[in-house]
C-alpha positions as semicolon CSV with decimal commas, in nm:
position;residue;x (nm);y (nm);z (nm)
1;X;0,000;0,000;0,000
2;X;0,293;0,244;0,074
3;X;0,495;0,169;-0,233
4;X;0,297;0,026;-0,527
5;X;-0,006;0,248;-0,507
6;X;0,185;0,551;-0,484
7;X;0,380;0,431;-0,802
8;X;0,127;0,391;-0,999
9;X;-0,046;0,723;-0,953
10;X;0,277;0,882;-1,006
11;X;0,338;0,678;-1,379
12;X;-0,044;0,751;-1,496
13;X;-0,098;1,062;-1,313
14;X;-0,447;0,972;-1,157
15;X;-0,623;1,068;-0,784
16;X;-0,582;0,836;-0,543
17;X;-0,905;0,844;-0,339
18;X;-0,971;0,662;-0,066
19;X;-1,309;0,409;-0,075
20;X;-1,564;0,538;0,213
21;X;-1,604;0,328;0,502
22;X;-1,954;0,280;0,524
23;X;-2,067;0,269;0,158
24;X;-2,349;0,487;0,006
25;X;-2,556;0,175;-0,103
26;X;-2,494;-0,057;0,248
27;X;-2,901;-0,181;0,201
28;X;-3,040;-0,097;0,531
29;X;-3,289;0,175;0,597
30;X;-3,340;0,224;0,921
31;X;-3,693;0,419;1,078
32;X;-3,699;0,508;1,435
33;X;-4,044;0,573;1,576
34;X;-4,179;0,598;1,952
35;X;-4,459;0,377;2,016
36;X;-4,469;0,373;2,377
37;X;-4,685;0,746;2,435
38;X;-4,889;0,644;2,142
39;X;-5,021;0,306;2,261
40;X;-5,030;0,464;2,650
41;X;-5,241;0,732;2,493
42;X;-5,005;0,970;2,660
43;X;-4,960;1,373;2,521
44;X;-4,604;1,351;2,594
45;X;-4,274;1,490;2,404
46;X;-3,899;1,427;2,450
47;X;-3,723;1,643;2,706
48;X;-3,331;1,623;2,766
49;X;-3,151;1,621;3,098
50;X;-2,924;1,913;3,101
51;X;-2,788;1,867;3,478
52;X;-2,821;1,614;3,730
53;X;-2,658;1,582;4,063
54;X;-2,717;1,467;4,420
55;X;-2,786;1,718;4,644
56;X;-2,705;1,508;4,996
57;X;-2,418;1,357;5,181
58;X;-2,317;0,988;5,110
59;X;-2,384;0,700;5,390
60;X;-2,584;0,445;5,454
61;X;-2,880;0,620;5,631
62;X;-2,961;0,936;5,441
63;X;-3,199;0,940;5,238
64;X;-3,104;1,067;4,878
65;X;-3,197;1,387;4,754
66;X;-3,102;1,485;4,413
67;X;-3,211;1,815;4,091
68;X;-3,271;1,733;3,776
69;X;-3,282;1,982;3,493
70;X;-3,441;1,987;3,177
71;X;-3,417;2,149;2,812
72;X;-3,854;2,118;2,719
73;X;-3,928;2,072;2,358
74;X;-3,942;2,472;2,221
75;X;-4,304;2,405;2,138
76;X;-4,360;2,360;2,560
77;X;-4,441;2,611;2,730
78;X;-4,540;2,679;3,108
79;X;-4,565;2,937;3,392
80;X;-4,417;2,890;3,742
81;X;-4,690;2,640;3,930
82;X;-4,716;2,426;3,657
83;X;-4,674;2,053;3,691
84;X;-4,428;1,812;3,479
85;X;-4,550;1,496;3,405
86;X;-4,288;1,254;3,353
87;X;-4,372;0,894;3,160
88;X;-4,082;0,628;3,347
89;X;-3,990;0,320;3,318
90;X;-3,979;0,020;3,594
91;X;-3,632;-0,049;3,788
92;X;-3,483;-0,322;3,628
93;X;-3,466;-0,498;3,961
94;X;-3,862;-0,522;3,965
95;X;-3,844;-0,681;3,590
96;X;-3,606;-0,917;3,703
97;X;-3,801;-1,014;3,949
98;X;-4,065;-1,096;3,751
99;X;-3,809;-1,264;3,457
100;X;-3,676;-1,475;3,754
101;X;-4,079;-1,593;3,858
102;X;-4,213;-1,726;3,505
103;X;-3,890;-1,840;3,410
104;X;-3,840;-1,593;3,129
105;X;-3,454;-1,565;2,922
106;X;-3,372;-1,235;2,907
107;X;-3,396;-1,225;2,515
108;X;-3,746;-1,318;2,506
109;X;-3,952;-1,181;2,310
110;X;-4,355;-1,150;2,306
111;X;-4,565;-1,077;2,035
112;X;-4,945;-1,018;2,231
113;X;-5,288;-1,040;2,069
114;X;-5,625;-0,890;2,221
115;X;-5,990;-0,929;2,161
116;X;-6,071;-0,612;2,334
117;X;-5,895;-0,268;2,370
118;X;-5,561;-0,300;2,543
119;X;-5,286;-0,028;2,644
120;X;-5,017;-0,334;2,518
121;X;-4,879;-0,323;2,215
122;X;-5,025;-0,552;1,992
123;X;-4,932;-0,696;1,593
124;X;-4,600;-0,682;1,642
125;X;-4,282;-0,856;1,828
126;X;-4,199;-0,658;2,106
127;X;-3,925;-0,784;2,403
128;X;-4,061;-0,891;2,687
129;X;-3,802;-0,648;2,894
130;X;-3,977;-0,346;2,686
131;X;-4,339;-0,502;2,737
132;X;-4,237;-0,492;3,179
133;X;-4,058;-0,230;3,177
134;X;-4,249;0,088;2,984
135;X;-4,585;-0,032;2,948
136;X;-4,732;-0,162;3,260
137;X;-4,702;-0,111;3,614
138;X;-4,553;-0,394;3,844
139;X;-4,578;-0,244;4,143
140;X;-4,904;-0,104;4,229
141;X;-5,131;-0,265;4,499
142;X;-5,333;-0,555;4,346
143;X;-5,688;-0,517;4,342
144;X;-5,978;-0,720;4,514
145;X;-6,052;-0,846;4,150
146;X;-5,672;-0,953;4,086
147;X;-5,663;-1,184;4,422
148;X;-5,999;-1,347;4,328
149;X;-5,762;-1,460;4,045
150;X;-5,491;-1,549;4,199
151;X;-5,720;-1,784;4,423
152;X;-5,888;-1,947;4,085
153;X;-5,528;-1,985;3,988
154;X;-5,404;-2,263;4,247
155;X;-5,556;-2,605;4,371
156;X;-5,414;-2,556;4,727
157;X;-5,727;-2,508;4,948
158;X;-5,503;-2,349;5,214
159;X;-5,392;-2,066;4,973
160;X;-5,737;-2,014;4,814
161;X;-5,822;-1,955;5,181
162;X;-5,571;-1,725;5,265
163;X;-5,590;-1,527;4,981
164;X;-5,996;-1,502;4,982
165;X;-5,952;-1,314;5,307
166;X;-5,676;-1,078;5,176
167;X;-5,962;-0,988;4,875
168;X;-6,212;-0,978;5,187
169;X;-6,185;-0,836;5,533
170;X;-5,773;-0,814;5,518
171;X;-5,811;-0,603;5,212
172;X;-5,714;-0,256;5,394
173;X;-5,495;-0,386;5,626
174;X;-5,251;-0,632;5,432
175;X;-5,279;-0,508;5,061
176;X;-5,401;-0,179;5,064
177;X;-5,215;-0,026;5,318
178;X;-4,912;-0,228;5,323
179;X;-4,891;-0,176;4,894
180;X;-4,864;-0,553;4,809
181;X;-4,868;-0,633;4,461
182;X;-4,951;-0,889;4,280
183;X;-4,611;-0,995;4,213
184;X;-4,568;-1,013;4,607
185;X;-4,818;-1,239;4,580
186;X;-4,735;-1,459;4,303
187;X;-4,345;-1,457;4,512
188;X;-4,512;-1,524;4,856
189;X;-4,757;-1,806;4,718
190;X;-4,558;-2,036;4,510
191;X;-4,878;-2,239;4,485
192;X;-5,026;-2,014;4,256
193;X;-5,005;-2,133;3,917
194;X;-5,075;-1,811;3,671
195;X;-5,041;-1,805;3,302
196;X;-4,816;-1,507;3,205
197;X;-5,062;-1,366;2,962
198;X;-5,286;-1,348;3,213
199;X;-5,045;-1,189;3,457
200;X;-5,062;-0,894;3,207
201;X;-5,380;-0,870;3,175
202;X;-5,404;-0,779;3,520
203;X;-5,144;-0,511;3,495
204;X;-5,249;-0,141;3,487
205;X;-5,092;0,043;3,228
206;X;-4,785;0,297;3,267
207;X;-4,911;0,596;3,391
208;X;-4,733;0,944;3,421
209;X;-4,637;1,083;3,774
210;X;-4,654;1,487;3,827
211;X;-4,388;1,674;4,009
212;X;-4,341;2,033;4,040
213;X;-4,167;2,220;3,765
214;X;-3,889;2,253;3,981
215;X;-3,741;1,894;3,952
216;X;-3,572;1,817;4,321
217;X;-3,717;1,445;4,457
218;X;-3,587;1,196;4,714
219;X;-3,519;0,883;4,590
220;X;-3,792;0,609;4,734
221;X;-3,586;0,267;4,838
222;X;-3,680;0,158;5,120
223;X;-3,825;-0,152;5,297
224;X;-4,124;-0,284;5,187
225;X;-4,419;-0,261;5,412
226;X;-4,532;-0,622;5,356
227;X;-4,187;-0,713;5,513
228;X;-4,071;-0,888;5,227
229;X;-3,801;-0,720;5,020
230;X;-3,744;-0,366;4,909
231;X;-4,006;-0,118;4,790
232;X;-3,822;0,096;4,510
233;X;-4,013;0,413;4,389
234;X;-4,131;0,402;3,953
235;X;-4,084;0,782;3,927
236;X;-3,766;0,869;4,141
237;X;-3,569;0,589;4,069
238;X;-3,622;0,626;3,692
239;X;-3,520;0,992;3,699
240;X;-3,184;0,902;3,937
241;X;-3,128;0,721;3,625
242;X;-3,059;0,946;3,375
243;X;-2,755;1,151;3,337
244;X;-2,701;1,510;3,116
245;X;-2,758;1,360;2,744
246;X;-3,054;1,136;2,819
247;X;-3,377;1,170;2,703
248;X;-3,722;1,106;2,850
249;X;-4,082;1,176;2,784
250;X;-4,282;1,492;2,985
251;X;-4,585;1,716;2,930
252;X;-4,646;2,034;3,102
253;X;-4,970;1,986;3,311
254;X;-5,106;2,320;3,475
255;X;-5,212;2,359;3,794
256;X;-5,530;2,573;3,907
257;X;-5,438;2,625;4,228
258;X;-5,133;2,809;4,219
259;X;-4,971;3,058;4,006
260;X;-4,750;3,369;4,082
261;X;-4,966;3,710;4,037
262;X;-4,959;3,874;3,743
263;X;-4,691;4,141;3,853
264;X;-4,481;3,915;4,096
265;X;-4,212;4,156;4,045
266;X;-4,384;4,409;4,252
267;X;-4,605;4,142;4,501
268;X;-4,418;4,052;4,824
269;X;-4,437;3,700;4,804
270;X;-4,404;3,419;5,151
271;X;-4,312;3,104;5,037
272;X;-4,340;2,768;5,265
273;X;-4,200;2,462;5,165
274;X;-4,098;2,131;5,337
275;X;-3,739;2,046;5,384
């Protein structure tokens, strides 16, 4: 390459130029689209994180506090009070968990068919990590409804009888209040034997959580209140996440309860806050 090429563009006097790397005809076209806000039915756009940093001290026993800021689409707009919604995703610990239960490779892949209007995307192949982790939510409290389920779902009397008084009288007490899901349940009753499909039928779709415009959140990991395992917060574990460069999904919600006066310049203002 060093001797003969050079030779022969000196003897007939042509250009050497060299071949592109990634040729203009390399035969794949490539379209990128965003499902996700579309099947949710959520009026979202793309934001990008412009600073994030944690506002407390490390160790083992303070809780962490950390600001996030954000560059809005230029077609958002909003006024001080407003809310941000913010679409997340699940912590991948909580998919795992429920990889680990119905025995799912990580590579697996679902393709999901309805008779009936569903916030899952259907007609296509989707992974089953994008299915868990953006469309549905794994951690809310399961419903009455859901543990009736559950109980048709095993042939051990003793469960069925345990779990008809958590749909009953223990309701507020053990679900409710202590925020059991159904995957707690599924983990805590190995008995139960539920189809996967109809796991996510049960699921409530991804919704948005609202925080004020001004983005500074503690980060919710903590001990469950069942007593079994950790309870680790959608929203504020999502945005702890993301580092300057990222991109996630907001809308500007407003609020009707607050906004600064009209001429705040010239309005003595006292603001309270917590913390």
């Amino acid at each position: 390459d060093t001797a003969l090429w050079p030779a022969l563009q000196a003897r007939y006097g042509v250009e050497a130029r060299a071949a592109p790397i990634i040729p203009a005809g390399h035969g794949l076209t490539v379209d990128i689209s965003f499902p996700r806000k579309t099947t949710l039915r959520q009026d979202v756009e793309e934001a990008t994180v412009v600073s994030a940093r944690t506002l407390t001290a490390d160790g083992p026993d303070v809780p962490v506090k950390k600001h996030v800021e954000l560059r809005l689409p230029s077609n958002m707009t909003y006024r001080a009070g407003d809310y941000l919604a913010v679409l997340p995703l699940n912590p991948k610990a909580t998919v795992a968990r429920v990889f680990k239960h119905f025995h799912l490779c990580w590579d697996a892949a679902l393709t999901i068919h309805s008779d009936g209007p569903t916030s899952l995307p259907t007609g296509s192949t989707v992974s089953a990590a994008d299915v868990l982790g953006a469309y549905v939510e794994l951690s809310q409290p399961a419903t009455k409804r859901n543990i009736q389920g559950l109980a048709e779902a095993t042939e051990d009397p003793d469960v069925a009888e345990q779990l008809g008084r958590l749909a009953g009288a223990d309701y507020a007490d053990e679900i409710s209040a202590k925020r059991v899901s159904i995957l707690d349940l599924l983990e805590r009753f190995p008995a139960i034997s539920l189809p996967f499909g109809a796991y996510l039928h049960m699921l409530p779709p991804m919704r948005v959580r609202h925080s004020r415009l001004t983005l500074t959140y503690s980060v919710l990991k903590q001990r469950a209140r069942s007593g079994h395992g950790s309870h680790i917060g959608v929203a504020s574990n999502f945005l702890s996440s993301l580092a300057p460069g990222d991109s996630l999904h907001v809308a500007v919600r407003p609020s009707d309860a607050f906004h600064l006066p009209a001429d705040a310049e010239k309005t003595p203002l006292v603001c309270v806050a917590a913390g």
